[in-house]
ZATORVEX-16177 format. One record per residue: residue in three letters; x, y, z of N, C-alpha, C in turn. Coordinates in steps of 0.001 Angstrom, whole numbers, plus 500000, padded with zeros to 6 digits. Example, Ala and Ser with C-alpha at 12.3 -4.5 7.8 and 13.67 -1.06 7.14 Angstrom:
<pts>
ALA513190494310507800512300495500507800513200496700507800
SER512850497750507080513670498940507140512900500030507870
</pts>
This chain:
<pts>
UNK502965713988044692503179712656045228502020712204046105
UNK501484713309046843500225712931047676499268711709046675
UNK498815711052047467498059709802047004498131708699045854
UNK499540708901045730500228707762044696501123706581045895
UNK500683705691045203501176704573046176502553703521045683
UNK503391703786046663505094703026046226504897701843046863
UNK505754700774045962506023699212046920507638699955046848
UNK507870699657047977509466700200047795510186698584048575
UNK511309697795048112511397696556048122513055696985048870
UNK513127696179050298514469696456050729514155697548051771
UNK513179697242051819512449699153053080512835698894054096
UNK513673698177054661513772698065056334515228698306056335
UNK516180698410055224517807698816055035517574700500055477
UNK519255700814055528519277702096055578518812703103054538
UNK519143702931053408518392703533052429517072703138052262
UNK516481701928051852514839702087052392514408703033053050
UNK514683702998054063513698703402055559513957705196055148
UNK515039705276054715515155706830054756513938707369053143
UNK514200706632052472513295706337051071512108706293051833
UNK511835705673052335510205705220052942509912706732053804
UNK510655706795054628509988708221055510510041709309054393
UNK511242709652053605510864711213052935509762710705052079
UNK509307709327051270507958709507050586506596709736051633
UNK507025709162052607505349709547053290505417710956054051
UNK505907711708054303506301712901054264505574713927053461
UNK505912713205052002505545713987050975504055713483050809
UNK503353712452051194502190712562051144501789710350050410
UNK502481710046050124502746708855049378501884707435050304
UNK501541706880049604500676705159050865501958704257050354
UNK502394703979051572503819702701051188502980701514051424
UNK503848700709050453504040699237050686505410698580050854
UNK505962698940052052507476698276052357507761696593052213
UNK508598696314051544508694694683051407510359695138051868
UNK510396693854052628511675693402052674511751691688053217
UNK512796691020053311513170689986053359513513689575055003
UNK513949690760055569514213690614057039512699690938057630
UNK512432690294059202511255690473059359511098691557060816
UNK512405692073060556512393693219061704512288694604060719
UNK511433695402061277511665696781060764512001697959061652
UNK512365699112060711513431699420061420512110700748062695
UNK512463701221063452512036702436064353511143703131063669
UNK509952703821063727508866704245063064508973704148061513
UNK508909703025061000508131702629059954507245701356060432
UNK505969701202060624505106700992061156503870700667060261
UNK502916699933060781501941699651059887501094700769060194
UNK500035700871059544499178702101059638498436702201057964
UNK497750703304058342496389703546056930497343703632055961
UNK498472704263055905499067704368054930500557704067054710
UNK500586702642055342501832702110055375501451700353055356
UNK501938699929054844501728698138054155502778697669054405
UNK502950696820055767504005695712055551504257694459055448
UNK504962694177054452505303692845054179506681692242054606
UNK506684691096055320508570691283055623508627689562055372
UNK509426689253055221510036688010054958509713687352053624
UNK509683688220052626509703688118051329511027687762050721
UNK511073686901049878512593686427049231511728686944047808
UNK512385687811047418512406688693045920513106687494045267
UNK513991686524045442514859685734044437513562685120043954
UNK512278684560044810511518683868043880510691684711043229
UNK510623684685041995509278684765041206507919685138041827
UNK507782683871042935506282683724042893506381684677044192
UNK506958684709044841506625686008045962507037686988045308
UNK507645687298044782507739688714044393506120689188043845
UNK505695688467043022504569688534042338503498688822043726
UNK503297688107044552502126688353045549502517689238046586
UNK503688689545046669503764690811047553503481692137046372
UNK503970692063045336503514693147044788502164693400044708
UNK501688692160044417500145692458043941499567692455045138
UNK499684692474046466499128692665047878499061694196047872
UNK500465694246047800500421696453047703499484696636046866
UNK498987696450045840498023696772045086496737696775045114
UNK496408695282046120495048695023046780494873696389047417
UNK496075695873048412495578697123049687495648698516049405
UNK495490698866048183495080700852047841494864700584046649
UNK494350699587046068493218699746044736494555699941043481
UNK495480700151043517496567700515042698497543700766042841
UNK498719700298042319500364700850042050500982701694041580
UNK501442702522042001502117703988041085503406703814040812
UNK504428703203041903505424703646041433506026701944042528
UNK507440701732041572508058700441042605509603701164042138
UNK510176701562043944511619701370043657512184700613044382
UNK512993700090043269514049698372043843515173698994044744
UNK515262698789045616516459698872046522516848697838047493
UNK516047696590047158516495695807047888517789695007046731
UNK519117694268047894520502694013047035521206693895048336
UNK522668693949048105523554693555048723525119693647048183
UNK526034693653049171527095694032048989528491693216049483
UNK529361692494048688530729691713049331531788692432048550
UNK532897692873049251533775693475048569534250691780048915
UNK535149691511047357535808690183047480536877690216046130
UNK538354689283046327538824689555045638538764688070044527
UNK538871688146043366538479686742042413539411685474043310
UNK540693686568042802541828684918043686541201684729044851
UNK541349683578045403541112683221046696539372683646046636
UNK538203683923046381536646684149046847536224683221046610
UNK534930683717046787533791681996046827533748681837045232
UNK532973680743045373532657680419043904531314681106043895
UNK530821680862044781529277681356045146529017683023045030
UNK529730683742044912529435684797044955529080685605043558
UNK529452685520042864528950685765041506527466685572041634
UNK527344684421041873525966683706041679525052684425042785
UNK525527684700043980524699685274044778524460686799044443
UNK525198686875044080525009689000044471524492689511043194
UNK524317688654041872523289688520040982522123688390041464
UNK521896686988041758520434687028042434519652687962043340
UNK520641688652044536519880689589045027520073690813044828
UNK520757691278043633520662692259043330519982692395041804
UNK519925691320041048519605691598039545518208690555039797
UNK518316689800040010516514688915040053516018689350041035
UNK516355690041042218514798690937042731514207691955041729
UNK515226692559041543514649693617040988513712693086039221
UNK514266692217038723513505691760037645512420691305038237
UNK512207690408039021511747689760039463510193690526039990
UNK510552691578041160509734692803041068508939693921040384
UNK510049694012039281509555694439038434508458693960037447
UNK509361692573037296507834691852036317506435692307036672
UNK506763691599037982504976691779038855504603693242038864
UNK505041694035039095504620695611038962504364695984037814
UNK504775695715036664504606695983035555502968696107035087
UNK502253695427035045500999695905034421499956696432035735
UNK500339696636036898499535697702037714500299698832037428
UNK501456699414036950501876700267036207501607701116035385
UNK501260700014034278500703700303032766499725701088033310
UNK498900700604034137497438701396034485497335702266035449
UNK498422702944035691499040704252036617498644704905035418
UNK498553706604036229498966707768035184500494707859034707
UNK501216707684035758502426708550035203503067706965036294
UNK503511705727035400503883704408036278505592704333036134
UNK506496704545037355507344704512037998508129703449038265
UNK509296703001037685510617702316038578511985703048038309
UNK512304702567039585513660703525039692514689702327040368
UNK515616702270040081516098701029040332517471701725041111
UNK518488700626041844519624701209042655520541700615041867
UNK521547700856040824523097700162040102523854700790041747
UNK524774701083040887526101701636041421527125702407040354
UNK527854703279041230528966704173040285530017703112040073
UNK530371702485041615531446701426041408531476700106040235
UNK530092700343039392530309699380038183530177699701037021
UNK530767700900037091530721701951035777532632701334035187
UNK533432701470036653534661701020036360534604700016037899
UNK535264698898037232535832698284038819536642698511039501
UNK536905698749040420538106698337041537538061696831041749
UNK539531697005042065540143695346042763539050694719043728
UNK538532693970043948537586693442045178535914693358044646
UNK535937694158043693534848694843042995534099693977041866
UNK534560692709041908534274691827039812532643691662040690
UNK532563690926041716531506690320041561529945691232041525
UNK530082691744042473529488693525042702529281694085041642
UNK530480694649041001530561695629040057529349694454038617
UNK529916693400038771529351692553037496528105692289037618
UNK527284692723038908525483692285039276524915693652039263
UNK525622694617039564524837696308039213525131696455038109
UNK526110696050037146526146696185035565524794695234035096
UNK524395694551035432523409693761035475522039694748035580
UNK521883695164036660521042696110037106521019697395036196
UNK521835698250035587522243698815034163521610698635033329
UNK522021697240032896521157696805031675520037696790031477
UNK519607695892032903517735695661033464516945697201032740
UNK517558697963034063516900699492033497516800699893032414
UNK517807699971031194517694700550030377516895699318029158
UNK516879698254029526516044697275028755514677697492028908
UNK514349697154030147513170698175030762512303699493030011
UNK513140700464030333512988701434029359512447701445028252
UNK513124700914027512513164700196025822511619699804025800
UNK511474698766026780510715697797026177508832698439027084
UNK509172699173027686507801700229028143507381701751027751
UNK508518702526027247508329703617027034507049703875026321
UNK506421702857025621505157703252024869503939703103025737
UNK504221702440026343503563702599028233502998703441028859
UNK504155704558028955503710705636029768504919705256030804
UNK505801704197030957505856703834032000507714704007032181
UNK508419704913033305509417705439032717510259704152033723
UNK511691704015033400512440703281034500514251703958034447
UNK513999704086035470515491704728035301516546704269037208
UNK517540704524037269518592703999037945519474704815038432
UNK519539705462039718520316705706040399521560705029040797
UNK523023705765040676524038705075040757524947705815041772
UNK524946705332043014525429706177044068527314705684044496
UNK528156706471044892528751706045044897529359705363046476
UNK529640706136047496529994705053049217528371705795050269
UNK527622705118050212526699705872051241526827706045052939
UNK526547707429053414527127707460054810526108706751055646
UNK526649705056055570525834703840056931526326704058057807
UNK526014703416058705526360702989060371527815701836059652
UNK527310700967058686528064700325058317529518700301057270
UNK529101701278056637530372701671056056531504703065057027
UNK530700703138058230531597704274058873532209702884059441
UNK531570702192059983532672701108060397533971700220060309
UNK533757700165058794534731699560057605535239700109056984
UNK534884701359057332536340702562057109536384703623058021
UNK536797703236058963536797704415059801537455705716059590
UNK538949705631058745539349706806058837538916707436057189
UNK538028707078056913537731707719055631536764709299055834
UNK536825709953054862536091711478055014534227711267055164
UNK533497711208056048532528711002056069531431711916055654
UNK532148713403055037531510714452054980531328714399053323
UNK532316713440052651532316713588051497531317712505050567
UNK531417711627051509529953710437051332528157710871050892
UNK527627710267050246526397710599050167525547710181051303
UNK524652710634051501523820710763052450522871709833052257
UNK522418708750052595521170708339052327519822709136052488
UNK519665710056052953518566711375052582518824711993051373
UNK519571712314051164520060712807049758519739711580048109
UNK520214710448048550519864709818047520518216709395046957
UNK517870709786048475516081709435048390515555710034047856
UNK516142711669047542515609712751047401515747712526045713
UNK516702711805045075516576712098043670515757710873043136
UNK515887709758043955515199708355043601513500709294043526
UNK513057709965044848511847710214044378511735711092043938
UNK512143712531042926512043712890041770512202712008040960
UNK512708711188040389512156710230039043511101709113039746
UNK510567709169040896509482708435041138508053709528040894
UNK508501710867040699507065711715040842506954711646038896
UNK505645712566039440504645713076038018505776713868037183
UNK506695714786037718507545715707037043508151715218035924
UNK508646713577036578509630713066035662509440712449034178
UNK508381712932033959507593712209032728508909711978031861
UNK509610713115031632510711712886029807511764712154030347
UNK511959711446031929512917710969032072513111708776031935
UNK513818708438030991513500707280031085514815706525029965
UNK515209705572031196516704704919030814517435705156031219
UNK517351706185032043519065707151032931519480706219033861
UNK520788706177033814521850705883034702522311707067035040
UNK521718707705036401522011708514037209522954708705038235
UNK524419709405037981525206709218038748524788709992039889
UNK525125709406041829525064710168042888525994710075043871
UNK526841710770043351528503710476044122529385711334045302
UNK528467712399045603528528713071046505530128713830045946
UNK531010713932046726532698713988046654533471712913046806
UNK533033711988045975533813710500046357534809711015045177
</pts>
């Protein structure tokens, strides 16, 4: 991983930031994008850290120039994982109308959206990288779950279309599908739930960047379940 360079999109969330520290750890030059313009406690600018913050991934045209900024700034792109998205548990009766429409957009057009633009600094990687975030919860729905579950099925598809349509590339894309991650925020909104049985956001980073390294060459199209003991 030493001297391969990630745009990792959503880097200032809890999973970002934990994504962002175990890659530079391992040796990696980030380019953190996110949409909020606070970041979180040592992720920091520096020789080998790029930040961009108040990026809206919904458009096109920023997605495109923040990617291609990470690229200015270290001569090349190795690897982009999408983790920027969002989450409403909501039930159809009685929800917005708006929500469908939203939790698509920031969960299925960033990541296209990102992806586009990464795509041919990719091509011209050795071994060019996306790893995208679905979910387990849209494998089957739960009650509360249509709109959610129906924008990471979205994200599903992306990947494995993806796949399809680069494998002659060189260029692999595959999707982690986690199932309740242990936040600050989901201990909140469920308090009496088992917190030991939750995935870890260190843990999920850890498999996002194995299919972000050189190793993963034969891997490409997976919907990767990471469900801890849920």
């Amino acid at each position: 991983m030493a001297g391969r360079v990630y745009a990792i999109t959503g880097a200032f969330g809890v999973l970002g930031s934990a994504v962002a520290r175990l890659a530079a750890e391992q040796g990696a030059s980030l380019g953190l994008i996110d949409y909020v313009k606070t970041t979180r406690p040592g992720l920091t600018s520096g020789p080998d850290v790029f930040v961009l913050a108040g990026v809206d991934l919904t458009e096109p045209e920023a997605a495109k120039a923040a990617i291609d900024a990470v690229a200015q700034q270290y001569g090349r792109l190795d690897v982009l994982l999408n983790i920027a998205g969002g989450f409403i548990w909501e039930k159809v009766e009685g929800g917005a109308a708006d929500t469908f429409r939203h939790l698509a957009r920031i969960n299925v057009e960033t990541a296209a959206n990102a992806s586009r633009a990464a795509i041919p600094h990719l091509k011209r990687a050795k071994a060019g990288r996306i790893v995208n975030v679905g979910a387990a919860g849209a494998v089957k729905a739960a009650a509360g779950m249509a709109a959610y579950a129906a924008a990471k099925s979205g994200v599903h598809r992306l990947t494995e279309a993806l796949a399809e349509e680069f494998k002659a590339d060189g260029v692999t894309v595959n999707a982690v599908l986690p199932s309740i991650l242990d936040t600050p925020t989901n201990r909140a909104d469920m308090p009496k739930a088992d917190f030991t049985a939750w995935v870890k956001p260190e843990e999920l980073a850890a498999v996002m960047l194995f299919l972000a390294s050189e190793q993963a060459t034969a891997v490409t199209g997976a919907l990767i379940p990471v469900t801890g003991r849920v």
